[in-house]
C-alpha positions as CSV (number, residue, x, y, z in Angstrom):
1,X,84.2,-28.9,62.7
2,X,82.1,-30.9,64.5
3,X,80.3,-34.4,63.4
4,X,76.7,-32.7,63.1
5,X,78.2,-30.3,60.8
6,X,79.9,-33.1,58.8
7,X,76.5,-35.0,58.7
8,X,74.9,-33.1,55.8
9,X,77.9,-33.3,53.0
10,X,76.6,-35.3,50.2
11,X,80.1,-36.9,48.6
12,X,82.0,-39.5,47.1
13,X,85.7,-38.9,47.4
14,X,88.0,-40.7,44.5
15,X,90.9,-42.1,47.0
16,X,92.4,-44.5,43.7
17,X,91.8,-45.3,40.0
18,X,93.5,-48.0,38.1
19,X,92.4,-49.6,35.7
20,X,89.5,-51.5,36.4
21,X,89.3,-50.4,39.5
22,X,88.0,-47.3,41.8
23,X,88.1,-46.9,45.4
24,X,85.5,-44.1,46.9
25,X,85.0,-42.9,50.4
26,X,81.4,-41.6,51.4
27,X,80.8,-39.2,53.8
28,X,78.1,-38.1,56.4
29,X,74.8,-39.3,56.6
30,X,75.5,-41.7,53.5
31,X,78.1,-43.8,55.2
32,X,74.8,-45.6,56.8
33,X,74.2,-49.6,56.0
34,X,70.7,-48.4,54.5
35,X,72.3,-46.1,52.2
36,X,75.4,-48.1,51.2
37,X,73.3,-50.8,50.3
38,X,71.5,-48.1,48.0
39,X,74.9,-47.1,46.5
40,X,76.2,-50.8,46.0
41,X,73.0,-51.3,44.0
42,X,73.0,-48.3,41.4
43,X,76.8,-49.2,41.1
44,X,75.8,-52.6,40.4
45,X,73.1,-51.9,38.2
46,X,75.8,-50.8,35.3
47,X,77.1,-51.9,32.9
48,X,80.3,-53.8,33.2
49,X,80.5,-53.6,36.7
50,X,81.6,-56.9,38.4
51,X,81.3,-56.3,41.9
52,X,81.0,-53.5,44.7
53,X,82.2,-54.2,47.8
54,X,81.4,-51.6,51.1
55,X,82.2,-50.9,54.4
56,X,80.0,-49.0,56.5
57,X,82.8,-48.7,59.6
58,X,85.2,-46.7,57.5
59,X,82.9,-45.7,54.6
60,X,84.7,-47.2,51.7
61,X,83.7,-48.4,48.5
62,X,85.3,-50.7,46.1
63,X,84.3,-50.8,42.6
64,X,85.6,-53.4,40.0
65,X,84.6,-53.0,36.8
66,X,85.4,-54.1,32.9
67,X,88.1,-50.8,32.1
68,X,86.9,-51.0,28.7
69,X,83.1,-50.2,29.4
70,X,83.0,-48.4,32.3
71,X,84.7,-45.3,33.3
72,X,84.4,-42.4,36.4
73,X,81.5,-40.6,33.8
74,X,79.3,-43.7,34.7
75,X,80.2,-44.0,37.9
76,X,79.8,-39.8,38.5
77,X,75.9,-40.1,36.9
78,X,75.2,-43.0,38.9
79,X,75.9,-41.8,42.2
80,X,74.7,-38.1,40.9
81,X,71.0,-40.3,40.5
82,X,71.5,-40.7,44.6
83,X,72.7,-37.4,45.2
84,X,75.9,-37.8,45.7
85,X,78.6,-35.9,44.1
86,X,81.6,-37.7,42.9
87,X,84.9,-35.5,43.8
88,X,88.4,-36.2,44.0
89,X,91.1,-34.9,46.8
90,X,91.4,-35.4,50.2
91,X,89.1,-36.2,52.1
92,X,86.7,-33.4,53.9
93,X,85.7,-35.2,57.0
94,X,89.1,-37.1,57.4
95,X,90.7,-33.2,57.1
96,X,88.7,-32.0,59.6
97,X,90.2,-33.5,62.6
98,X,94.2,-32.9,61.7
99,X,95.9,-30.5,63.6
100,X,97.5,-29.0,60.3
101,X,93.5,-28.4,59.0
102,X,92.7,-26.5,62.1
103,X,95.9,-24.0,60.9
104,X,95.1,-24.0,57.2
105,X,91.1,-23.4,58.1
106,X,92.8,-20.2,60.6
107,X,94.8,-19.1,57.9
108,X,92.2,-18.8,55.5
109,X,89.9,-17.3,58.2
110,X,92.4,-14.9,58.7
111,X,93.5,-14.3,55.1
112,X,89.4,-13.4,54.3
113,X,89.1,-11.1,57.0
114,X,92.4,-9.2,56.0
115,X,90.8,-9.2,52.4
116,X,87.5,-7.9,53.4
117,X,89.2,-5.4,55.3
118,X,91.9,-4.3,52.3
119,X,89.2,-4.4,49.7
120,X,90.4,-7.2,47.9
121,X,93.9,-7.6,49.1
122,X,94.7,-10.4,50.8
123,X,97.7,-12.0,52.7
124,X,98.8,-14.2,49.5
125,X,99.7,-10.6,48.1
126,X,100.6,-8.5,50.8
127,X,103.0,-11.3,52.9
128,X,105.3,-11.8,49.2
129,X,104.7,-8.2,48.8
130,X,105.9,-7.2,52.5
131,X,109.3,-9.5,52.0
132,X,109.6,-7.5,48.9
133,X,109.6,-4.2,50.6
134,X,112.3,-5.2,53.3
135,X,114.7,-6.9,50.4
136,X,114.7,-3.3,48.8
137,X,115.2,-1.8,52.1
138,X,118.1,-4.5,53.0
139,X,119.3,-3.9,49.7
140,X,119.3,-0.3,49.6
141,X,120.9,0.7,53.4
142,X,121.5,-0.8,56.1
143,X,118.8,-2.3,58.1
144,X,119.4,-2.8,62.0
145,X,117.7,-5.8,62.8
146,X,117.9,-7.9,59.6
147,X,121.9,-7.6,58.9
148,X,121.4,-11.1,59.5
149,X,118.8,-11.8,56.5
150,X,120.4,-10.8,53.1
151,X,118.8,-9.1,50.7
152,X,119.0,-11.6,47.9
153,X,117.4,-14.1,50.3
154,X,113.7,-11.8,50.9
155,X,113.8,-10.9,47.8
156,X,113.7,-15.1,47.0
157,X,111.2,-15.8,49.9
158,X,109.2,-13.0,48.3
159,X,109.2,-14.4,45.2
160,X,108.6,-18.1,46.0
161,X,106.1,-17.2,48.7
162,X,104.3,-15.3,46.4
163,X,104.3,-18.6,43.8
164,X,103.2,-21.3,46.6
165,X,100.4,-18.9,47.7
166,X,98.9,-17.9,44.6
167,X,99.3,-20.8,41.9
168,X,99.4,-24.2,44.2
169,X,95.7,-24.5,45.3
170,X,94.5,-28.0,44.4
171,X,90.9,-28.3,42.0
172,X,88.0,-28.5,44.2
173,X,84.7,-29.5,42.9
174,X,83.2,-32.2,40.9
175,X,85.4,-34.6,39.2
176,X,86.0,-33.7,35.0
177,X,88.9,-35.5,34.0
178,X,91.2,-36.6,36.9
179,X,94.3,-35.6,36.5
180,X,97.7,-38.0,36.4
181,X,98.7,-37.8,40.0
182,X,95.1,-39.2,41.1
183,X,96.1,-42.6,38.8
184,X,97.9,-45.2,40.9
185,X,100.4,-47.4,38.9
């Protein structure tokens, strides 16, 4: 994706939280001096905030703050007010430019057209279900060509392939309640 594209996303990625502390990145056309200095000031403005510190080279924004009186639900309304949305993850624009984005963005390319196409079906169903098929068929006769690949073993990439594909995407969106791996200890 290009850096016009990136220009219009309005976010606030959560990098770290500890206690007391919250480290953001802001994207596109917000990673500006103007408006960091605009986003260091409604930051400022609450409420047991003791300092915000920002960098407009790498888009960074540190938040220190009094644990006890100020949580991500301040921080998320206050930046909402700017029209920023507060999300957690990695982040979009530094995903853009890896190598191993350009595959997953292909994949998923490919993986909608296939659904489109099927109806609904999509390769996180029909890949598990095609190692499926050849387990039964190494299981049931002899198949030249994959007396090399047991039939115990497709029927386990199957089965794990069809777990990883369909039950490990990551929450996308706007931040509710961050979950334990996003804390840092």
């Amino acid at each position: 994706m290009t850096e016009r594209a990136l220009s219009g996303v309005d976010e606030a990625r959560i990098l770290s939280v500890v206690p007391g502390r919250v480290r953001l990145k802001v994207f596109g056309r917000r990673r500006t001096p103007e408006e960091l200095e605009r986003v260091t000031a409604a930051l400022d403005a609450l409420t047991g905030v003791n300092a915000v510190q920002t960098s407009s080279l790498t888009g960074s924004v540190l938040v220190r703050h009094d644990a006890a009186g100020t949580g991500i639900d301040d921080l998320r309304t206050a930046l909402e007010r700017l029209g920023l949305t507060l999300v957690y993850g990695e982040s979009s624009e530094r995903a853009q430019g890896t190598p191993a984005r350009w595959v997953v963005e292909a994949a998923e390319g490919v993986n909608s057209r296939v659904g489109r196409r099927l109806g609904g079906s999509d390769l996180r169903l029909l890949f598990p279900a095609a190692l499926g098929v050849l387990s039964l068929r190494q299981a049931t006769r002899d198949a030249p060509g994959l007396d090399q690949a047991p039939w115990y073993l497709l029927a386990w990439y199957a089965f794990d392939s069809f777990l990883k594909l369909n039950d490990g995407e990551a929450p996308r969106g706007p931040v509710e309640d961050l979950p334990p791996e996003h804390h840092a200890t």
